[in-house]
Backbone as numpy.savetxt, mean C-alpha at the origin, in Angstrom:
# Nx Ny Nz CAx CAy CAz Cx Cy Cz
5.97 -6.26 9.78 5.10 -7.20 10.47 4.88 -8.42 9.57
5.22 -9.33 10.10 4.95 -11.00 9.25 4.49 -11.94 10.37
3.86 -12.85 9.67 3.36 -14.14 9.93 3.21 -15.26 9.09
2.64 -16.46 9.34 2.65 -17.30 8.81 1.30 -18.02 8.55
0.99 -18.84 7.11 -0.35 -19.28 7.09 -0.08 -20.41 7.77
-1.50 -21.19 8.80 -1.25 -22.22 9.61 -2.13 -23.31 8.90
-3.47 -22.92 7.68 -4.45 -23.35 7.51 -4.79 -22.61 6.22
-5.32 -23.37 5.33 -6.07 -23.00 4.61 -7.57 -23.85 4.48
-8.87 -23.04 4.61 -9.90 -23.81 4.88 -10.86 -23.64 4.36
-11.83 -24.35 3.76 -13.10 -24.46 2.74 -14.28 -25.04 3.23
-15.23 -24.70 2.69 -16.44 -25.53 2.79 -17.06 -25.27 1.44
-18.47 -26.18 1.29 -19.00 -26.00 -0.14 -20.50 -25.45 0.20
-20.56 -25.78 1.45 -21.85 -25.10 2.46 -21.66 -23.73 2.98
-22.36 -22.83 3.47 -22.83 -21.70 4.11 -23.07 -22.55 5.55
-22.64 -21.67 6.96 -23.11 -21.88 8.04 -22.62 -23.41 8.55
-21.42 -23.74 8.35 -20.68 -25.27 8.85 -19.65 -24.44 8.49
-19.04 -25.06 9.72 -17.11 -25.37 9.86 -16.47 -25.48 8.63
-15.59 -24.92 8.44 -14.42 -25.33 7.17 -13.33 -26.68 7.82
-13.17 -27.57 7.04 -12.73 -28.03 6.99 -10.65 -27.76 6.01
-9.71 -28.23 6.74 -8.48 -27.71 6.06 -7.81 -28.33 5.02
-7.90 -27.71 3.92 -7.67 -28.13 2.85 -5.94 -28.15 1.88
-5.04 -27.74 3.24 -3.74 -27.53 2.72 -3.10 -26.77 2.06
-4.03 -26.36 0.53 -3.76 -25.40 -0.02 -4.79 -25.12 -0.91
-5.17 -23.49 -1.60 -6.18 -23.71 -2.16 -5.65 -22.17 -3.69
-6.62 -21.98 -4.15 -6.47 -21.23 -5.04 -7.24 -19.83 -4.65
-6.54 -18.68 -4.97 -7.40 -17.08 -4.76 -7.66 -16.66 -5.78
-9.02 -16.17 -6.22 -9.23 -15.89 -7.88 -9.79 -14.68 -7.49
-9.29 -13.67 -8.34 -9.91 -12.36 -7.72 -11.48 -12.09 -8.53
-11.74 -11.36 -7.46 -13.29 -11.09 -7.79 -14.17 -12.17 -7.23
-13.72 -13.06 -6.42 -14.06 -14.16 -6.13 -13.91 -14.65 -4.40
-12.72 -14.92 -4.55 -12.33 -15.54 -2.83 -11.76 -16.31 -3.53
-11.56 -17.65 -2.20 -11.15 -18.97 -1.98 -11.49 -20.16 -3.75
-11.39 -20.43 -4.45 -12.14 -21.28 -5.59 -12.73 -22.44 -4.04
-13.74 -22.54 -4.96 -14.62 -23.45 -4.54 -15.05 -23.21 -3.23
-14.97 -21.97 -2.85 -15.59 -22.17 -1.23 -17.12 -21.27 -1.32
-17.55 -21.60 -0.58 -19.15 -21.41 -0.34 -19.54 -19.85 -0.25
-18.41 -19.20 0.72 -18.69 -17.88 0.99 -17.87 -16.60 -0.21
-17.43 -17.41 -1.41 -17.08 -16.62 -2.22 -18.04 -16.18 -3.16
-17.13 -15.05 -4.10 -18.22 -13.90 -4.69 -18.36 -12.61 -4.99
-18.43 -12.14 -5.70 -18.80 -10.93 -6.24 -18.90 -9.52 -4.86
-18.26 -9.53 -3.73 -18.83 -9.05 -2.66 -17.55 -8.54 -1.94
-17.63 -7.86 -0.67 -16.15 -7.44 -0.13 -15.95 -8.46 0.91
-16.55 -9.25 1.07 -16.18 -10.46 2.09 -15.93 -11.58 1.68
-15.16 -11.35 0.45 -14.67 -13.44 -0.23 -13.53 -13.94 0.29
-12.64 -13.96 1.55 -11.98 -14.30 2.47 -12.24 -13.75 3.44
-12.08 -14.79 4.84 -12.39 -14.45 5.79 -10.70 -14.77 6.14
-9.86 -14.49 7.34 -9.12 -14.55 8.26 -9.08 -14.46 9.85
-8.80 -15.39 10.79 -8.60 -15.72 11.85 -7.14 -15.92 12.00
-6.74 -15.44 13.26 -5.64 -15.78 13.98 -5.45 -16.99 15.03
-4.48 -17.75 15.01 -4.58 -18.91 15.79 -4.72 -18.26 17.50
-3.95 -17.41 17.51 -4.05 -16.84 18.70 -5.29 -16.37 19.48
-6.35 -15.87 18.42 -7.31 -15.66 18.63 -8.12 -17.09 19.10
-7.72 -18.01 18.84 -8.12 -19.37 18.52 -7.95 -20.16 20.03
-6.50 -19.86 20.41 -6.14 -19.88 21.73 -7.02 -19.23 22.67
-7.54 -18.27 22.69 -8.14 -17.31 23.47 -9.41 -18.26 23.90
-10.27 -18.74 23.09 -11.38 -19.74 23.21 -10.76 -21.05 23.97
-9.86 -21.37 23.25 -9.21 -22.89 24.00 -9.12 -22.51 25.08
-8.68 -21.64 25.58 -8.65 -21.41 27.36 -9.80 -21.46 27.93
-10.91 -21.11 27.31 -12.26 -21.27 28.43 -12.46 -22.45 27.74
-12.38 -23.79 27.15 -12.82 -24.63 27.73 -13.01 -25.28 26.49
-12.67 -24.94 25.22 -13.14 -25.74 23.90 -11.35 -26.07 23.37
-11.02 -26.89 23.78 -10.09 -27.29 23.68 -9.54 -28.74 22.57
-10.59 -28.65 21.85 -10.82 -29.13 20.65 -10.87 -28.74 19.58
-10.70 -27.02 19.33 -10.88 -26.46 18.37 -10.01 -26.51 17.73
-10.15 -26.33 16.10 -8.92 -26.16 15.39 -9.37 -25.56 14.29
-8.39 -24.78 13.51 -8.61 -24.53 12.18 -9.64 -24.64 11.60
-10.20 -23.83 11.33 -11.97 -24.07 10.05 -12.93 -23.88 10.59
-12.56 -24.03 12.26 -13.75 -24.00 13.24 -14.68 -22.92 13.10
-14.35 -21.47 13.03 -14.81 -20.43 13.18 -15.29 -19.86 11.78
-15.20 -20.92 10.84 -15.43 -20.75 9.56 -14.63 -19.77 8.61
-13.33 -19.58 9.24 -12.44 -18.87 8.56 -11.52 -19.59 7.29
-11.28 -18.89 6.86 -10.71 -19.07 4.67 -9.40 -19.48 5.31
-8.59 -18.35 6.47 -7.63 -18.52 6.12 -6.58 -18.62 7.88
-6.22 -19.50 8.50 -5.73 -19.30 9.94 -4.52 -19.14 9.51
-3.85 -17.55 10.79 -2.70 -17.33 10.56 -2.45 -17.24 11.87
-0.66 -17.04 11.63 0.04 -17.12 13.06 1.09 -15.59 13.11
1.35 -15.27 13.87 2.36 -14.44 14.48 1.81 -12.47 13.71
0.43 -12.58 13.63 -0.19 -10.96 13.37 -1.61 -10.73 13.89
-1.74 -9.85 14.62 -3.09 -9.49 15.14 -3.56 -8.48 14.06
-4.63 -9.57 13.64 -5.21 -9.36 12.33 -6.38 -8.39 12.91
-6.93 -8.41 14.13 -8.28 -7.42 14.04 -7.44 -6.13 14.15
-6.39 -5.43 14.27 -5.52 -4.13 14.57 -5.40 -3.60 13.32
-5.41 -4.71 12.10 -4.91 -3.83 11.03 -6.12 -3.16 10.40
-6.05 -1.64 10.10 -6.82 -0.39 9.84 -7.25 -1.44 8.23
-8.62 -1.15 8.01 -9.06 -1.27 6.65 -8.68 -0.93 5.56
-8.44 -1.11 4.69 -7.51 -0.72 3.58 -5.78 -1.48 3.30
-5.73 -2.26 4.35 -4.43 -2.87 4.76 -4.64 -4.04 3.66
-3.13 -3.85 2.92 -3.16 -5.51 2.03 -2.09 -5.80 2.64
-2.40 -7.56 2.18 -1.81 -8.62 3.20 -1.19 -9.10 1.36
0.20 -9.53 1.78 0.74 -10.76 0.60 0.59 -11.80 1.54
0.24 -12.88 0.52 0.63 -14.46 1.01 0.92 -15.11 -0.23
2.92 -15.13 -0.44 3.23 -15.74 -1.68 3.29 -14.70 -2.81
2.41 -14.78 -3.63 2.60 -14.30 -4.70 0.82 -13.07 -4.68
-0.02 -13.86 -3.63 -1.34 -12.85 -4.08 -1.46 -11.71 -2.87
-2.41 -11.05 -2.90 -2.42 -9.76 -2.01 -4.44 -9.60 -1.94
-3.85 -9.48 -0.68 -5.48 -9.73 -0.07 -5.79 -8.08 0.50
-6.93 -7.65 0.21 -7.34 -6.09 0.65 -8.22 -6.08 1.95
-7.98 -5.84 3.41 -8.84 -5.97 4.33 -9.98 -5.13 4.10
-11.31 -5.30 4.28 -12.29 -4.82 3.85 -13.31 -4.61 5.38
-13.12 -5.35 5.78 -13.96 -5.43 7.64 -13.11 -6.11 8.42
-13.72 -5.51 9.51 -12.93 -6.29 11.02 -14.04 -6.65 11.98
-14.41 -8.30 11.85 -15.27 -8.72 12.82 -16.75 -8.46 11.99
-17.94 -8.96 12.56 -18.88 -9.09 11.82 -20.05 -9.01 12.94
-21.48 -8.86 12.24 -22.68 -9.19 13.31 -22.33 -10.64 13.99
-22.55 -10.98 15.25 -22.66 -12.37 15.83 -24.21 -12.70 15.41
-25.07 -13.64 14.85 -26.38 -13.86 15.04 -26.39 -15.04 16.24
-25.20 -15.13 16.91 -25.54 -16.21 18.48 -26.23 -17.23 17.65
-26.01 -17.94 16.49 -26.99 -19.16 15.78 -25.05 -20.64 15.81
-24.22 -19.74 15.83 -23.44 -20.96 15.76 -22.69 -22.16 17.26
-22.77 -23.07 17.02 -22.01 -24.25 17.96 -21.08 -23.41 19.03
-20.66 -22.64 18.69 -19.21 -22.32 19.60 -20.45 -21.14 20.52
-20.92 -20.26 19.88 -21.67 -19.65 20.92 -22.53 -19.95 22.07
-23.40 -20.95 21.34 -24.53 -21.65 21.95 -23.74 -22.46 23.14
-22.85 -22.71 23.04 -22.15 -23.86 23.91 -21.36 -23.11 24.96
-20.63 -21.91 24.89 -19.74 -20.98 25.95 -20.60 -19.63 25.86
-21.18 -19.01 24.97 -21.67 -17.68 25.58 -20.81 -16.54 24.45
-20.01 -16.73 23.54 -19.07 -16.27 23.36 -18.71 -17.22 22.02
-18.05 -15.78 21.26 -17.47 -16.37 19.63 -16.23 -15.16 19.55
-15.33 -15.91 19.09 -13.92 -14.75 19.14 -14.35 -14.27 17.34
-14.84 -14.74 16.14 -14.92 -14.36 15.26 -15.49 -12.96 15.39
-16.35 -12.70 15.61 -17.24 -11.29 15.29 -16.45 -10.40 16.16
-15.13 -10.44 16.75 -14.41 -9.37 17.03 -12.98 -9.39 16.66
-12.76 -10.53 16.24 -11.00 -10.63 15.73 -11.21 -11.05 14.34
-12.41 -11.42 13.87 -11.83 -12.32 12.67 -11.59 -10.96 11.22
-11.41 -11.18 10.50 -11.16 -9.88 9.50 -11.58 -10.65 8.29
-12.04 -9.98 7.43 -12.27 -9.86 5.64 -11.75 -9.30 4.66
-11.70 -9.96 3.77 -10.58 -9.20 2.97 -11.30 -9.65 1.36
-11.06 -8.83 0.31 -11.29 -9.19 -1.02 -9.64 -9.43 -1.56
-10.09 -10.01 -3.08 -8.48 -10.65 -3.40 -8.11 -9.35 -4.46
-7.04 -8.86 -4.58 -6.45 -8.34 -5.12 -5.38 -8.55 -6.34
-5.10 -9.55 -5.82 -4.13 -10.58 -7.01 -4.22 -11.68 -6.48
-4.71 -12.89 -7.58 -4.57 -14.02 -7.11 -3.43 -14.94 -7.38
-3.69 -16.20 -6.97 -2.81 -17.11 -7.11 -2.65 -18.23 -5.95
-2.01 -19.19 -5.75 -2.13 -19.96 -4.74 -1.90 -19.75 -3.42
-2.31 -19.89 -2.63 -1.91 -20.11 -1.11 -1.57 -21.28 -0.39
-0.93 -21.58 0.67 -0.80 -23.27 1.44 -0.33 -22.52 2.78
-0.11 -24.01 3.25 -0.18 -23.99 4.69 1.60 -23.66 4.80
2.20 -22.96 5.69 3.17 -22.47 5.73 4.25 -20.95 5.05
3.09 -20.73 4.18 3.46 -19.36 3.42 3.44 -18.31 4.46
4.42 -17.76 3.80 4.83 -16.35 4.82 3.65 -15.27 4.29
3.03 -14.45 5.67 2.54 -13.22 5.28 3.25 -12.42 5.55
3.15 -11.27 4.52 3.69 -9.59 4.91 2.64 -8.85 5.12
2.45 -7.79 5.38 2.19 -6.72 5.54 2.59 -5.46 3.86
1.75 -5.46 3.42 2.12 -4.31 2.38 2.40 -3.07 2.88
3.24 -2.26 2.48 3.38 -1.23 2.90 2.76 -0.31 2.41
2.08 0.91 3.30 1.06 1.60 2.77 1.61 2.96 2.99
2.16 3.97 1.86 2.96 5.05 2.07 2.37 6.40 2.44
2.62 7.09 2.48 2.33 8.64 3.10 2.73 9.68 2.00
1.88 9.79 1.28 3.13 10.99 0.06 2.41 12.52 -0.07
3.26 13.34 0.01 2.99 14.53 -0.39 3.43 15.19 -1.71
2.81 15.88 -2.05 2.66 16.38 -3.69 3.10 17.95 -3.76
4.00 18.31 -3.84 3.91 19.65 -4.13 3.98 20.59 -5.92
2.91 21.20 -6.42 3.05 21.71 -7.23 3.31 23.22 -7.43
4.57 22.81 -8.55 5.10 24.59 -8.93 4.97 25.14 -10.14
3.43 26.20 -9.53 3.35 27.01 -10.74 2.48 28.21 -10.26
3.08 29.33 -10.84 2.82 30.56 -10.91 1.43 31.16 -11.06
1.35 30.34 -12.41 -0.28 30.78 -12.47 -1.16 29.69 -11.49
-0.81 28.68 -11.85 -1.71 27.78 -10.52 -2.39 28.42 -9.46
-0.98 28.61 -8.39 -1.07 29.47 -7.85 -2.31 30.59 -7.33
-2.25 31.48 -8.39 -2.89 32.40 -9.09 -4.57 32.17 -8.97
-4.46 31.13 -9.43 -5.76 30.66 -9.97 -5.86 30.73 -11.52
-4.88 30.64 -12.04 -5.21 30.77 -13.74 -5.00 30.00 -14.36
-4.73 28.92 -13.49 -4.47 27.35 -13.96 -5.01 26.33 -13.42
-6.09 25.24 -13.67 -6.22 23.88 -12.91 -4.79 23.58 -13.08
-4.69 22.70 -12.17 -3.38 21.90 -11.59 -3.50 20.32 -12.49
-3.66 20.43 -13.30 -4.31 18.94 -14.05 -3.01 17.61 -13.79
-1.71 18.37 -13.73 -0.25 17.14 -12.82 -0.27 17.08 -11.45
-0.98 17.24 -10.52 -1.50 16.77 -9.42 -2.32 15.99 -9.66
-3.30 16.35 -10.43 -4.08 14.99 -10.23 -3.65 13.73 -10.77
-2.83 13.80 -12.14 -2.05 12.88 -12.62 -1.68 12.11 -11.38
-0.93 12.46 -10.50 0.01 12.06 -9.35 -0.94 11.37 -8.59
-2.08 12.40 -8.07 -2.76 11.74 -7.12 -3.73 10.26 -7.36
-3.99 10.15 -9.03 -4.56 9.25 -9.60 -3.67 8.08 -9.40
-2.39 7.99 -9.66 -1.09 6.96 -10.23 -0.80 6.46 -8.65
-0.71 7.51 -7.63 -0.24 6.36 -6.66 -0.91 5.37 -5.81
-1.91 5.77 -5.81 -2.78 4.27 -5.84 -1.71 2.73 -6.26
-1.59 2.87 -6.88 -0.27 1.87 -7.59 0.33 1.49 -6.13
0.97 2.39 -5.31 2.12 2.18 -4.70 2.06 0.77 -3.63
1.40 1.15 -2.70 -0.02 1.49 -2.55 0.58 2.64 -1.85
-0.17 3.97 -1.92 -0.26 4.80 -0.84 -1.22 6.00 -1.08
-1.19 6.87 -0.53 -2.11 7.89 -0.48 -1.51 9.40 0.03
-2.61 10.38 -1.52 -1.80 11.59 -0.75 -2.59 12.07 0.79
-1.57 12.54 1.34 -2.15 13.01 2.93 -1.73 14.83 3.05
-0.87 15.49 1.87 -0.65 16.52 2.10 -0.54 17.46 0.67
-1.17 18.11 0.01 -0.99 18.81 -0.96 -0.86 20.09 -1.09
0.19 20.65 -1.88 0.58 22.71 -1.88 0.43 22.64 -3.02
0.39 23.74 -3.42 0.17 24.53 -4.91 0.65 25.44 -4.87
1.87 25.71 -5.17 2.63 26.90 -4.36 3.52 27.74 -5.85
3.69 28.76 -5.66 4.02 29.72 -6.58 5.88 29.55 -7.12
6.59 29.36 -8.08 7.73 29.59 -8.25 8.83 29.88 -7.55
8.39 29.77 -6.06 9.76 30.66 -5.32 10.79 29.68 -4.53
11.94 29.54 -4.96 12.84 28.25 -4.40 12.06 28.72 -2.77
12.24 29.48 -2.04 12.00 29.62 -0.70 10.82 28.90 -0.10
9.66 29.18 -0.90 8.64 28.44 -0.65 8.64 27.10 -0.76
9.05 26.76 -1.62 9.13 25.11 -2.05 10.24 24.79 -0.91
10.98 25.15 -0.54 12.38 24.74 0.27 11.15 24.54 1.67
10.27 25.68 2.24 9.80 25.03 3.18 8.68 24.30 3.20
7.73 24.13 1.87 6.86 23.35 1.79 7.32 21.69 2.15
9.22 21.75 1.52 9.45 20.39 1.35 9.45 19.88 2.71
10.64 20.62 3.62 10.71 20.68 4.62 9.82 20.20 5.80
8.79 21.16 5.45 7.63 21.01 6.20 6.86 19.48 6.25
6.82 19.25 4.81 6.44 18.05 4.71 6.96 16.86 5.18
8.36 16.69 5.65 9.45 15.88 6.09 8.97 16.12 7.65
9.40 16.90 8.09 9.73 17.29 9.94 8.35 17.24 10.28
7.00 17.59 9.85 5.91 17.68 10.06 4.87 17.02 10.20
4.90 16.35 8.67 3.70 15.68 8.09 4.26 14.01 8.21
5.65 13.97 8.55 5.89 12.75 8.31 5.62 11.85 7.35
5.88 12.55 6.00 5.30 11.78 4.64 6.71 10.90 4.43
6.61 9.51 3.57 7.03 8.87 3.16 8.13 8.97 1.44
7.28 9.89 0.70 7.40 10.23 0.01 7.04 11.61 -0.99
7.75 12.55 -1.22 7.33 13.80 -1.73 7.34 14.09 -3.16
6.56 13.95 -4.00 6.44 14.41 -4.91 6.41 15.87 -6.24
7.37 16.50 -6.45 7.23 17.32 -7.03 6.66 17.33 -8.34
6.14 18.73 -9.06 5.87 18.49 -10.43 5.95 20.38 -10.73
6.58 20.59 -12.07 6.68 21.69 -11.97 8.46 22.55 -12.24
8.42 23.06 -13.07 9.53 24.04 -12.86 11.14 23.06 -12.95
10.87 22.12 -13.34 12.34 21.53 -14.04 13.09 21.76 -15.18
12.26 22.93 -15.90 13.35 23.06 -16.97 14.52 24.30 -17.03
14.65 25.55 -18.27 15.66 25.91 -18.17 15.24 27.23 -17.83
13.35 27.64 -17.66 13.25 28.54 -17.23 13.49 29.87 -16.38
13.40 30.99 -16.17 14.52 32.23 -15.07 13.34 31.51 -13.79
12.42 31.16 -13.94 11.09 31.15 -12.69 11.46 29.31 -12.59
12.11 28.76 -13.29 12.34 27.05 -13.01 12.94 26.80 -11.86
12.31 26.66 -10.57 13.39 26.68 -9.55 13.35 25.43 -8.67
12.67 24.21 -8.41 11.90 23.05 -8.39 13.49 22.68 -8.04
14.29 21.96 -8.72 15.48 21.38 -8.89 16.86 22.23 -7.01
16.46 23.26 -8.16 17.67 23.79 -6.98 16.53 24.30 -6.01
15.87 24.41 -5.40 15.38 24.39 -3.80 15.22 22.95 -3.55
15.29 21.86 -4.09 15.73 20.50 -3.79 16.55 20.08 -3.34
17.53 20.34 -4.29 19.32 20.43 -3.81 19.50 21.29 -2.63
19.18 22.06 -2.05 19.42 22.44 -0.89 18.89 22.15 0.52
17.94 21.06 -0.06 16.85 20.73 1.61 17.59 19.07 1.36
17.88 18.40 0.62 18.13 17.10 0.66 19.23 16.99 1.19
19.69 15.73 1.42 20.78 15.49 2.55 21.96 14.07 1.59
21.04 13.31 1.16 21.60 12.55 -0.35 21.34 12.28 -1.54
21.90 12.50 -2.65 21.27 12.72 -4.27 21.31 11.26 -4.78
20.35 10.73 -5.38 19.80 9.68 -5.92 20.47 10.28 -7.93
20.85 9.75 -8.27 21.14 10.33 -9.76 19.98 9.69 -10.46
20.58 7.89 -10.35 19.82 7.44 -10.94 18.16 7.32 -11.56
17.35 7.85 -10.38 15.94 8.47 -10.65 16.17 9.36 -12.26
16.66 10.37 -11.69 16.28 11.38 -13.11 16.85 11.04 -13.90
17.92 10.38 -14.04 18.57 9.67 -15.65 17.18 8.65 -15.98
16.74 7.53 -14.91 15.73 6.77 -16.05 15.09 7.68 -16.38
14.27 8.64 -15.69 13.09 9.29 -16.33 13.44 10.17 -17.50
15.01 10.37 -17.52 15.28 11.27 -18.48 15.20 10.35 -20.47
15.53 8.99 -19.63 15.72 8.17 -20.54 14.64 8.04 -20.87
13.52 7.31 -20.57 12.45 7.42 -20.83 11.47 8.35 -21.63
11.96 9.25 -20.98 11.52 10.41 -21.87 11.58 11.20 -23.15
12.81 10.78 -23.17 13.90 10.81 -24.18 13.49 10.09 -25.39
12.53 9.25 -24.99 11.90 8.20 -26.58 10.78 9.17 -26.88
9.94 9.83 -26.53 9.32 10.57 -27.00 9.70 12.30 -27.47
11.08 12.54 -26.89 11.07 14.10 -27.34 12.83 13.93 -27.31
13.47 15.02 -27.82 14.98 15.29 -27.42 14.75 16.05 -26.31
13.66 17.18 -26.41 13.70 18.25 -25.05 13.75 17.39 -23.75
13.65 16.10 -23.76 14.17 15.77 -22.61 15.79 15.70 -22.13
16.10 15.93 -22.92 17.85 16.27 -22.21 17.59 17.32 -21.21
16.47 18.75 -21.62 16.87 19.81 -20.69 16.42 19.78 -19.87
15.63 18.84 -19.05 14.61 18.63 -17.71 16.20 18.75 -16.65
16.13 19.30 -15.50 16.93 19.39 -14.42 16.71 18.83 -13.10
15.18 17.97 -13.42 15.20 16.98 -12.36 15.93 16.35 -11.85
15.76 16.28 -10.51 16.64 15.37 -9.78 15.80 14.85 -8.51
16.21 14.34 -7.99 15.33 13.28 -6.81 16.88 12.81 -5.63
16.33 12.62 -4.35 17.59 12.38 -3.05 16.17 12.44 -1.52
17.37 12.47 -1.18 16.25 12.15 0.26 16.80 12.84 2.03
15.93 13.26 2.28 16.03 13.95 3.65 15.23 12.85 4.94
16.18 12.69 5.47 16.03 11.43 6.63 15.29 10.44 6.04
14.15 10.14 6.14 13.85 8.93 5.56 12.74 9.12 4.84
12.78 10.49 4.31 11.64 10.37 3.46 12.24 10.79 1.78
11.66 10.31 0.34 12.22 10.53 -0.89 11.89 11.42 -1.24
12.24 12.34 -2.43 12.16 13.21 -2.54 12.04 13.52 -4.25
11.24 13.67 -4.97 11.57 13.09 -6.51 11.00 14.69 -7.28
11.64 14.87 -8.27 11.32 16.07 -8.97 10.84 15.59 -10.53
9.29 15.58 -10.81 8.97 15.27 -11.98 8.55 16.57 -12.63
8.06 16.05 -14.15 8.15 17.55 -14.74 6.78 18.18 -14.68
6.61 19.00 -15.37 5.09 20.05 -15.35 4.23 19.57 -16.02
4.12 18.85 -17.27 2.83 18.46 -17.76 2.48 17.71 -17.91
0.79 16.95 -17.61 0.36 15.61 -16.93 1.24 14.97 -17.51
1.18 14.94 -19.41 1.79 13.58 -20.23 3.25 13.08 -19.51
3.90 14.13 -19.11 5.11 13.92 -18.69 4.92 13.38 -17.56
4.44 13.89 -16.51 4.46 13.14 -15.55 3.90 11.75 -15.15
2.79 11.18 -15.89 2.77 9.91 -16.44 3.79 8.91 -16.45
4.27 9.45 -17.87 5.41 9.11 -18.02 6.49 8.59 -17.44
6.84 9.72 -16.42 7.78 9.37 -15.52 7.68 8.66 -14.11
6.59 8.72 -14.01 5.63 8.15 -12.79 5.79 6.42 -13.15
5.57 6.09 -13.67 5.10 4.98 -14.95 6.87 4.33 -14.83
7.73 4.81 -14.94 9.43 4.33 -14.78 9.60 3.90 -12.86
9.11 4.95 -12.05 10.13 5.07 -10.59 8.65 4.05 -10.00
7.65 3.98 -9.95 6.83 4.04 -9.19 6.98 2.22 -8.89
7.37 1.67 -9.61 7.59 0.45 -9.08 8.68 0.17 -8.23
10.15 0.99 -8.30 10.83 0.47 -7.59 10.72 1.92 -6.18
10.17 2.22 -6.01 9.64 3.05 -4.68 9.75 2.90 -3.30
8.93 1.52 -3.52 8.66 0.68 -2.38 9.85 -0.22 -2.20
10.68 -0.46 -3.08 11.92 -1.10 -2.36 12.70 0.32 -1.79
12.82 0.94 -2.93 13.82 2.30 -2.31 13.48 2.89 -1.04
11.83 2.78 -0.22 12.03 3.21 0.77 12.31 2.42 2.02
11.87 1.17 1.67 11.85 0.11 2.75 13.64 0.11 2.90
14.66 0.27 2.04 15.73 0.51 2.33 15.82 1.46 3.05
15.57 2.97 2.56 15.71 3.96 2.92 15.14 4.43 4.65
14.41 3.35 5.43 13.42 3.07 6.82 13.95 2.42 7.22
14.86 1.25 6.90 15.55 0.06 7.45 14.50 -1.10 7.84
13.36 -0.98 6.46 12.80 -2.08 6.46 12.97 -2.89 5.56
13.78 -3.13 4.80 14.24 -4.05 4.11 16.07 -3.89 3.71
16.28 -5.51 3.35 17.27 -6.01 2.82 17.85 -5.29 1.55
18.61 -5.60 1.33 20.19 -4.87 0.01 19.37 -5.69 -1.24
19.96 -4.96 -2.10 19.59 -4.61 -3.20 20.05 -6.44 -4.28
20.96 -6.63 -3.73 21.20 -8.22 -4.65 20.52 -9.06 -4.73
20.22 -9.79 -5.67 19.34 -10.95 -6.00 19.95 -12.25 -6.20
């Protein structure tokens, strides 16, 4: 999903029209520089859709434009009140975090008083800045992609109960990063069988994006993580477990014997990290940036790999 910025708009007042300023600066923790409604708060950009904008021009204010509704930022070609909270937006280089959709009306502004009716307090959206940097009139928006991942951990005593799981939480802490979120977690005992349908399950089922293992990669008789992998995946990725092996490899030799491997079953990834938090850190810390290209390939939402 993309669109385009049509407006960028400021004021130095509270409660007046923005006026369009072409292009402006996003400072996080902040909003807009120099605009009135920025701040320390989850509402330091506002966003409107022109379309939404249209919607008013038809009953009869056919003068409106940009800034009118006191919005930071008018865009074109995304229905901005649809996207679920938590949704980041790029524009350029910064990334905006939707925080609300629509607001109290207090019926105190021009456009109400005059038709009965304000399209802001049901389409317009808020967002805090996430990364800043400049914005202008014509920058492309995306849509960030917000992933689905499941975690499965292999261990015996876990399991059991004779172990906190302390590399799950590693995992569940780190992908935040991606952006995404876990939606499905096992704790499941040593047995390729189990893990073969936890993975499974998680693919045909849960419709996760991405699956995470941790657990049981080395040369152990109970290490079985690796090969119940190799048998549910459909194509092997090498490259994953060589960086992480590399990587790893600066802190220990025992990383030669990790048997991780990572591939993918229809369109979801599939990655085998090792058993203990430090490690999985570690290796988390190498793949987790290029993720989000590997799956947007892997979905047929994005372009080939050349630059």
């Amino acid at each position: 999903m993309k669109g385009r910025v049509i407006a960028v708009c400021s004021s130095q007042e509270k409660g007046i029209p923005k006026k369009s300023i072409g292009k402006g600066n996003l400072v996080v923790g902040f909003g807009l520089e120099g605009d009135a409604h920025g701040g320390d708060w989850h509402r330091q950009v506002s966003l409107l859709a022109q379309e939404s904008i249209e919607k008013m021009k038809a009953l009869g204010l056919a003068e409106l434009k940009p800034g009118d509704f006191a919005e930071n930022i008018t865009t074109q070609g995304l229905s901005l009140h649809t996207l679920p909270i938590g949704t980041q937006i790029r524009i350029g280089e910064t990334i905006l975090e939707v925080t609300q959709i629509g607001k109290e009306c207090h019926h105190t502004c021009a456009i109400f008083q005059k038709i009965g009716k304000c399209i802001m307090p049901k389409e317009g959206i808020f967002a805090k800045v996430m990364a800043g940097g400049l914005i202008k009139e014509a920058d492309l928006i995306e849509i960030v992609p917000f992933f689905r991942v499941g975690v499965i951990t292999a261990s015996d005593k876990g399991a059991q109960g004779e172990r906190e799981d302390k590399s799950g939480q590693v995992i569940k802490a780190m992908i935040d990063q991606l952006p995404g979120e876990v939606i499905y977690y096992a704790l499941v005992p040593d047995e390729k069988e189990i893990i073969k349908e936890e993975i499974i399950k998680m693919v045909e089922q849960e419709k996760v994006d991405l699956i995470l293992t941790t657990g049981g990669t080395g040369l152990g008789a109970r290490d079985v993580t690796p090969d119940a992998t190799l048998e549910v995946i459909e194509r092997l990725i090498p490259g994953i477990g060589e960086a992480m092996r590399m990587q790893s490899l600066q802190k220990t030799n025992r990383a030669m014997l990790s048997r991780a491997v990572a591939g993918t079953r229809d369109k979801t990834l599939i990655i085998n990290l090792p058993g203990s938090p430090k490690a999985v850190a570690e290796c988390l810390e190498v793949v987790l940036p290029v993720i989000p290209h590997a799956l947007e390939i892997l979905q047929g939402r994005g372009g080939e790999c050349a630059r």
